[in-house]
N, C-alpha and C positions, 0 to 999 in steps of 0.2 A: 725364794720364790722365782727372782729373776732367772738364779742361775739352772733351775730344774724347766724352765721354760727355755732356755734355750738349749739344753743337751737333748729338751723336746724336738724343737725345731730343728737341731742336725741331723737326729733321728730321722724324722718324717727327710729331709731333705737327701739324706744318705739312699733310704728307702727309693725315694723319687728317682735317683738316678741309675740306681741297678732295676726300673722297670724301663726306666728311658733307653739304655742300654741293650734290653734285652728288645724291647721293641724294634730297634734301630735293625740290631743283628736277624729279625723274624724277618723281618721285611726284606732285608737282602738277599733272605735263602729265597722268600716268594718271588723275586725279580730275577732266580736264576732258572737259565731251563729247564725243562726233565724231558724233553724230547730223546725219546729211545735210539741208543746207536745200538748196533749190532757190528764191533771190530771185525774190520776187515782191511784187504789190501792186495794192488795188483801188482801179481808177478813181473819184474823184468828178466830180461834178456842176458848174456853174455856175463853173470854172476855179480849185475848193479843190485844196489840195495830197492827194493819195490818201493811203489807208490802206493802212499797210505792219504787216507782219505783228509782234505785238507781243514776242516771244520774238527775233525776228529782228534787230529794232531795238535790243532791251535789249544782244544780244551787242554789236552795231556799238560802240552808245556806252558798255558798258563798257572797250573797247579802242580810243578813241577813234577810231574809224570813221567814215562820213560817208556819206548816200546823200539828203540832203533838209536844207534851210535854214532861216532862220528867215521865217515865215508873211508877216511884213509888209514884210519889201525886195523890192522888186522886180528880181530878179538869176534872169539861167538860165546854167548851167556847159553846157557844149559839151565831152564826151567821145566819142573814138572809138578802139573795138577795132580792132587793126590784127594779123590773124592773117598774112594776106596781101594782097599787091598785086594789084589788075585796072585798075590802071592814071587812077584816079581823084583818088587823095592830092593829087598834084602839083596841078590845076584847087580843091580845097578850101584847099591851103593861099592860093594865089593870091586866092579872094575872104576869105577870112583879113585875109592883110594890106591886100588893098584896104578893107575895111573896121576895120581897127587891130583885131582882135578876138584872143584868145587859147583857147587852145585845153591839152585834156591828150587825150595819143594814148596810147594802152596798147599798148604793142608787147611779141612775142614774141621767142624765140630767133630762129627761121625769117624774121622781118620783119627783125631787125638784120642778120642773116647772106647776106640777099639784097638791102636798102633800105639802104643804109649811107647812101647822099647822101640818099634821104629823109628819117632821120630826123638827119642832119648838118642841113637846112636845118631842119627844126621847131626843133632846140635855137638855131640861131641867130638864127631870127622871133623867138625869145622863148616860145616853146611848151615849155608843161610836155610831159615822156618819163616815163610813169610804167609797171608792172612789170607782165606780162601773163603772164609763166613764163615759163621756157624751151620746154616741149613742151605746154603748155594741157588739161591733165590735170585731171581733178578730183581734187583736193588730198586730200580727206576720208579717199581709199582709198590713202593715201601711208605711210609713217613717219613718222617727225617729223624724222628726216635729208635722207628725198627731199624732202620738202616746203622745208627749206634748202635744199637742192640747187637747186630748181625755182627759187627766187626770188633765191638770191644769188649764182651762177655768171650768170645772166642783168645780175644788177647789177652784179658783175665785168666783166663781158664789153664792157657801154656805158662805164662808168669809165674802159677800158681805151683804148678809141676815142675817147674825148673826155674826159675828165676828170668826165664829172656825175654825179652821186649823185644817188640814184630816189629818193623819195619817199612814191609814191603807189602804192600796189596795189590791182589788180584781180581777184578770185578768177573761172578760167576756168569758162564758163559757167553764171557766177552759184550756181555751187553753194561752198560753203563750209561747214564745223561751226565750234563756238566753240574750239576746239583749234588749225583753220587761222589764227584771224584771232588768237589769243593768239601763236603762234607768228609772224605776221608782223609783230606789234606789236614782239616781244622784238627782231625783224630792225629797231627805229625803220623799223617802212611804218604807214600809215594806210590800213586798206581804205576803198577808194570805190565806191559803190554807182552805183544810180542812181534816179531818181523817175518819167522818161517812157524807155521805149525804143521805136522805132520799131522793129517788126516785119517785118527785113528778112532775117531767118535763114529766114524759113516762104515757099519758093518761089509759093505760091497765092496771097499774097497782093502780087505784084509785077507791074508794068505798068500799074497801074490811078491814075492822076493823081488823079483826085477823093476815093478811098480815102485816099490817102497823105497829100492837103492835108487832110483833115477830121481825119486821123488827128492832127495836130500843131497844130492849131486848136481841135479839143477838148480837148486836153489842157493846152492853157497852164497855168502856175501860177505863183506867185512861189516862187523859191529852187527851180528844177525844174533839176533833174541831168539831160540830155540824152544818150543813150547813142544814136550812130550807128558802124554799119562802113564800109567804100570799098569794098565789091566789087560793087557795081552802077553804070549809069550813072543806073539812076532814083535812085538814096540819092543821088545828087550833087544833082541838077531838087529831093527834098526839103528836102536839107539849106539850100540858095538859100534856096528856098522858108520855111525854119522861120528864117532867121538874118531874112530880111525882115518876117515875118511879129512876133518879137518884137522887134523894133527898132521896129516900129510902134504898138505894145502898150506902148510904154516898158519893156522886159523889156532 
């Protein structure tokens, strides 16, 4: 009797502390912010890395995050948001590997579930597949369940197709709190930012060749995080254009 009363009591006691536990842990995420950022950052001058917003930057690197290098290598990251296909991917990956160059593409649900040989061929170039969500929602206005949902049903889902575990995360458009990026830390992701993005979302400013080459000429930097999409055929003529451009640069 004694001894069935106390494998009772460890029970109940065992119990007790995986609610205490989790209590502890709820309570922390409610004490952390969700105030909405929207990534951003101002341009400098004479090819210095820009000034990124300093609240913004604190969250990143306290949840080991990454959106900018260190000042004196000369190194530019090549990322591309992949919501959908227009039929471009295939011609980037191609000067990719003509040039031995590597790449991390942030794919969605909607990209694995319609690109499967696309992104079968990136994981085989050697190309990082890093976490873009499931449906590219802004996180912020989630739960803190959807918000798993959004990032590890999609991580499931590639695992599942090829064996790789993601890595790398990208909050959908650029909007993020420190609450999202806490939460995808606990998920081991590393949000990734970026330092230059070429302005290919804003229809008005596409067609224009001279725009788009000073756009990526101005901005050189060392340790510049490069954020392009594939749904134009001009992003492609830029992208040429910028892989040439700092390969000449010594970048």
């Amino acid at each position: 009797m004694k001894e069935k009363i106390c494998r009772a009591f460890f029970s109940l006691l065992i119990i007790a502390i995986v609610i205490f536990q989790f209590t502890i842990l709820a309570r922390a995420t409610e004490n952390i912010s969700n105030d909405l950022i929207s990534w951003g950052l101002k341009r400098s001058q004479n090819h210095k890395q820009p000034e990124l917003d300093d609240s913004s930057l604190r969250i990143l690197e306290k949840y080991d995050g990454i959106a900018i290098g260190n000042s004196e290598k000369p190194y530019v990251y090549l990322t591309f948001d992949m919501g959908y296909e227009a039929g471009y991917t295939e011609k980037i990956l191609d000067i990719l590997k003509e040039n031995k160059v590597k790449a991390i593409f942030f794919i969605t649900g909607h990209y694995l579930n319609t690109q499967e040989d696309l992104v079968k061929r990136m994981l085989e170039e050697g190309h990082i597949v890093g976490n873009h969500t499931v449906n590219h929602k802004s996180l912020s206005t989630l739960s803190d369940s959807e918000i798993k949902e959004e990032i590890m049903n999609l991580h499931k889902a590639l695992y599942e197709k090829f064996g790789y575990e993601m890595k790398y995360f990208r909050p959908p458009k650029g909007e993020f709190s420190e609450r999202v990026i806490k939460i995808a830390k606990e998920l081991n992701y590393k949000a990734v930012l970026w330092s230059f993005a070429y302005d290919d979302w804003n229809e008005n400013n596409q067609g224009r060749e001279e725009y788009g080459k000073a756009k990526i000429l101005d901005n050189l930097h060392n340790r510049k995080c490069s954020s392009f999409t594939c749904n134009k055929q001009r992003q492609l003529q830029y992208f040429r254009f910028s892989y040439k451009t700092n390969s000449k640069n010594g970048l």
